[in-house]
N, C-alpha and C positions, 0 to 999 in steps of 0.2 A: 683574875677578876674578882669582885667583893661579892661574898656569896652577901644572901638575903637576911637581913634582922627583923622584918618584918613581913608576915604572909597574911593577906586578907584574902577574904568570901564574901563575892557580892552577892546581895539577894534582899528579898525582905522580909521583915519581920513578922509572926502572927502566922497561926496554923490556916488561916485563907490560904495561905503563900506558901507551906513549907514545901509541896507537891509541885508548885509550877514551876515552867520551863526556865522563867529570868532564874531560878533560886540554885542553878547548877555550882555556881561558886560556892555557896553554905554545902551543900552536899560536901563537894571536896575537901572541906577545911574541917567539918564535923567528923568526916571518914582521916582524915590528916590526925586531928585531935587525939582520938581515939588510936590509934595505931601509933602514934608516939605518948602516950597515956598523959596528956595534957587534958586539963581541968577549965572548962571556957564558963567563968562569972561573969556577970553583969558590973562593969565599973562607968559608975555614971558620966566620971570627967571624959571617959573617953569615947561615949555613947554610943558602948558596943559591948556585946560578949568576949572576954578577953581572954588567954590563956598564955603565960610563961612555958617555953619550949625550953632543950638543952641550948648550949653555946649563947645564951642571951639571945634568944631569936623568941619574937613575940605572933602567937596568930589572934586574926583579930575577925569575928563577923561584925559588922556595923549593926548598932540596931535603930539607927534612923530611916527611914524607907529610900530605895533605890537611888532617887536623883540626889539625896545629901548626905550619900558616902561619904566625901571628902570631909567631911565635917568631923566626922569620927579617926580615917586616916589623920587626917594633920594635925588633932591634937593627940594622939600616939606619939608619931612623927616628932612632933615637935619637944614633949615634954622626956621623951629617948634619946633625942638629938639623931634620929635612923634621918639617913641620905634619903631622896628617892629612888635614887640608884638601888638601894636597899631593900629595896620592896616591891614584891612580886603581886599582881594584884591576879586572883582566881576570878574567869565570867564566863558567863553565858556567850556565846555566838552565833549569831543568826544567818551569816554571812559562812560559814562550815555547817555541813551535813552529819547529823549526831554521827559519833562514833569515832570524829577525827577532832587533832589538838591542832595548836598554833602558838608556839613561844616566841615573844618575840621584845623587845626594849624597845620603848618611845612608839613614834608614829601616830598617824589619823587615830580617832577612835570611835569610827563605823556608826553614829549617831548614838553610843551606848553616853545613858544619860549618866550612868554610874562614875565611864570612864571620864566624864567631860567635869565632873562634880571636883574630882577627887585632881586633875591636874590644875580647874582652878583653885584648889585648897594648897595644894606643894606650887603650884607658880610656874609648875613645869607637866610635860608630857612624858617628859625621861625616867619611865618607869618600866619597869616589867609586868608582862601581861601573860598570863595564860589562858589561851582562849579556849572555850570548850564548845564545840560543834551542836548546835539543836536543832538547824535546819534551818530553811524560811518558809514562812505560809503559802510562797509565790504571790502576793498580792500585797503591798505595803499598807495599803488602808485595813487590811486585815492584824498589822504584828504586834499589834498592843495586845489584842485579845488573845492571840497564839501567844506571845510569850507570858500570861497572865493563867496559862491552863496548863495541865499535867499532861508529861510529851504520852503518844500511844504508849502501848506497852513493846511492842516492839523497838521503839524509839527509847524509851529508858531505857533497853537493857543493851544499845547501842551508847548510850551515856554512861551507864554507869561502869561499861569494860573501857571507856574513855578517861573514864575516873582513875581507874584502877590502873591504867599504863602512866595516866600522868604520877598517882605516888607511886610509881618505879620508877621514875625520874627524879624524885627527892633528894637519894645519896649525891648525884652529880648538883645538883641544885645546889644542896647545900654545902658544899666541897667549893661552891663560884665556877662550877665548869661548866657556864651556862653556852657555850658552842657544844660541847656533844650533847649536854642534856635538848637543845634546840633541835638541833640532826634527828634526836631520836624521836623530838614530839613530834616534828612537822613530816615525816616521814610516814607515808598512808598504810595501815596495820593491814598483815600478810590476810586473804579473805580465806576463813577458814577450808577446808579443801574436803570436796564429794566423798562419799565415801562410793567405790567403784559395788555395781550392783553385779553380782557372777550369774 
């Protein structure tokens, strides 16, 4: 299978934002950055924070706010000539309980205005997603402002070991071994174990 040439982080931009729950994708792609010591500028054509990874694989935050992602994916995309098969797009999900992932190619996409932005921009839905769990408010009139606000603390550090399992998923990721890498994300993390009191 075609591993990925291109990896984005949904979220938005401006330190309002850099704390709340939507912004889980930029987490992951800054912590990615960094750990493969890639360098993310500001390139205006592509109206987003950009960085050159190994093997010509490009990571990309958007820096248009949330609903006109695509804007920034497709002129990537297009002036790379990356498939979208090619690209794995990093998000928030409201729909999984912090702490769990969901990899997964194509499909609905959960009313995330991100993902809806960016498949009208590629013409297609046949992308890769990696979903990242933050819970839901239980109350929908409520999830603009939940997803708008920084998750508990309990609740980031539920995300951010979600984080951190997802780049252990990288090497298969980037290899295109996206059936085991998928096995391993969608597979509910062992709950850490009591310690027995004597």
């Amino acid at each position: 299978m075609t591993a990925p040439r291109l990896i984005v982080g949904l979220g938005n931009p401006g330190r309002d934002y850099e704390e709340t729950r939507h912004n889980a994708g930029f987490w992951f792609c800054a912590r990615l950055a960094r750990d493969w010591g890639v360098t993310l500028a500001h390139e205006a054509r592509f109206h987003g924070a950009v960085g050159r990874a190994h093997r010509n694989m490009w990571v990309l935050l958007p820096q248009t706010f949330m609903n006109r992602s695509g804007q920034a994916v497709g002129a990537l995309a297009r002036f790379h000539r990356i498939a979208p098969a090619e690209i794995l797009v990093v998000h928030d999900e409201l729909d999984i309980p912090p702490g769990r992932l969901r990899l997964k190619f194509g499909g609905g996409m959960g009313g995330h205005n991100g993902l809806k932005d960016i498949a009208a921009h590629l013409g297609t839905q046949d992308y890769w997603r990696l979903r990242i769990g933050i819970g839901h408010p239980g109350d929908r009139n409520e999830v603009v402002n939940y997803v708008l606000k920084p998750p508990r603390r309990e609740e980031l550090a539920e995300i951010e070991a979600a984080i951190g399992r997802a780049l252990d998923l990288m090497p298969l990721i980037e290899k295109g071994e996206w059936n085991a890498a998928t096995q391993r994300a969608n597979t509910k993390p062992a709950s850490p174990k009591l310690q027995e009191t004597p």
